[in-house]
N, C-alpha and C positions, 0 to 999 in steps of 0.2 A: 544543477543536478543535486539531488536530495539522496542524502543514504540511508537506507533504514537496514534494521534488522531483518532476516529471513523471518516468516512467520511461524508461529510456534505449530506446532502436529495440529493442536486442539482447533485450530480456526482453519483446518482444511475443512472441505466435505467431507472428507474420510476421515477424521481424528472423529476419537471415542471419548468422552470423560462426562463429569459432571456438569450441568449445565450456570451451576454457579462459578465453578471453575475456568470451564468457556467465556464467560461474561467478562469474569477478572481479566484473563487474559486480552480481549476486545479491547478491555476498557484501556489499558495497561500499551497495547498496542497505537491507540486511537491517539491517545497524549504522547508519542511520539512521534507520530507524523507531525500533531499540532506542532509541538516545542519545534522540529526540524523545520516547519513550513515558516514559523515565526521565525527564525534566527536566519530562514535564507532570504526573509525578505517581508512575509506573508501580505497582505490586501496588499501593501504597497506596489508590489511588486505584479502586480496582475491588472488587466482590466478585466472587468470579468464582460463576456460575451454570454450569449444566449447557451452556448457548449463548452464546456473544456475541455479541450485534448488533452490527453495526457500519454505519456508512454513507459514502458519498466521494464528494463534491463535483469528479469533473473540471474542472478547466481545462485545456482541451487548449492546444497551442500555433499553432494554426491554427484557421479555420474550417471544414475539412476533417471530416466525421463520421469519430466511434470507433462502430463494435461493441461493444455491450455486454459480450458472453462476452469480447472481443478484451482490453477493460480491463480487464476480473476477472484475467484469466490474467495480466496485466503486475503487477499487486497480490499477486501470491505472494510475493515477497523482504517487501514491507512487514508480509506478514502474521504471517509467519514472524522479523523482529525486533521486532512487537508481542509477539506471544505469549511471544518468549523474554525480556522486559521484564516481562509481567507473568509468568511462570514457570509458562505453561501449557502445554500441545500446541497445536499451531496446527490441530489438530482438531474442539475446542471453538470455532473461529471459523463463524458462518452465512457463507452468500454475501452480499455486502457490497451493501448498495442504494444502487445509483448512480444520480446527479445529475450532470447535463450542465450546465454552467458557462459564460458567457462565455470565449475566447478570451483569453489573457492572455502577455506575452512569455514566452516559455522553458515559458508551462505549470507546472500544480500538481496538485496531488493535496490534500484538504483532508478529514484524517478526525476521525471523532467515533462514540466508543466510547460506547454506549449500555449502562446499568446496570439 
């Protein structure tokens, strides 16, 4: 299981900002999934299949409901430094089945790459 940060406001659908600002953040995001995928394992640890299942455990940082679709879309930068960790197209990822989580400070993201 991989832990990442909650994603930032700006890379929801609903976050507002500048779009160089947005990217930063993407980018900023995307290399943390990498570093996290490398250190739990990365290509090694996969064969890669035609799909990869994946799954994410939200913890939001309130008790405020997410949107399902709202949290897939904020998981684009993570998906996108998975994939480039294991050295795939983030094409080959399914839509990710999310789990709603207790409420936890600052919020998590908690994934688990299915083989």
């Amino acid at each position: 299981m991989i832990e990442l940060p909650f994603p930032a406001k700006i890379l929801w659908p609903n976050g507002r900002g500048h779009h160089l600002t947005k990217h930063r953040e993407f980018q900023k995001h995307k290399r943390w999934a990498y570093h996290a995928m490398l250190a739990h394992g990365g290509s090694a640890a996969l064969t890669v299949a035609a799909r990869i299942e994946w799954s994410v455990i939200v913890h939001p940082k309130t008790r405020n409901p997410i949107d399902d679709d709202n949290a897939r879309a904020a998981l684009k930068a993570y998906q996108d430094g998975l994939a480039a960790a294991i050295g795939v197209n983030d094409a080959v990822f399914a839509a990710p089945k999310l789990t709603f989580g207790d409420p936890v400070k600052g919020g998590k993201m908690l994934v688990t790459i299915h083989e």
